[in-house]
C-alpha positions, 0 to 999 in steps of 0.5 A: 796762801798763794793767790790764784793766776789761773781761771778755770772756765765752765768747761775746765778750760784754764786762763790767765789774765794777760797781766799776769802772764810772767807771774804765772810763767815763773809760778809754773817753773817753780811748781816744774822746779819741785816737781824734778826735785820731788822725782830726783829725791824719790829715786835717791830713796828707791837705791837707798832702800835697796842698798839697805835691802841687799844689806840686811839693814831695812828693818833698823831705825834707820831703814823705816825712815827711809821707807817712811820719807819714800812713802811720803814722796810717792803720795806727793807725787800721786797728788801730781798724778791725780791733778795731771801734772805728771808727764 
């Protein structure tokens, strides 16, 4: 498990030693970096889906995997919500 670069204070306000600074600067962009990721592949899905849709061939073994894996982004993206990371 990764350590821990921030503090949080009584008041939910949040830290970083100054030490730590570049660690926690490169952590965020790796986070930032995955969260692009996330959003790029769940948009790739939405028009994947909706060929499938338009296509008639959603209900395949092939159109539940693809549902599948975008349920799965969305919950992963909610979690980005629910913590405030999302824009």
């Amino acid at each position: 498990m990764a350590r821990r670069l921030t503090m949080r204070a009584e008041d939910g306000t949040a830290s970083v030693d100054p030490d730590m600074m570049q660690e926690a600067i490169q952590r965020l962009a790796a986070y930032e970096d995955m969260h692009d990721d996330l959003e790029a592949r769940y948009e790739d899905l939405e028009v994947k889906v909706e060929e499938r849709k338009a296509a008639g061939t959603i209900k395949g073994a092939v159109g539940n995997q693809l549902l599948a894996q975008k349920v799965a982004l969305k919950t992963t993206l909610g979690m980005f919500e629910i913590y405030g990371i999302e824009d």
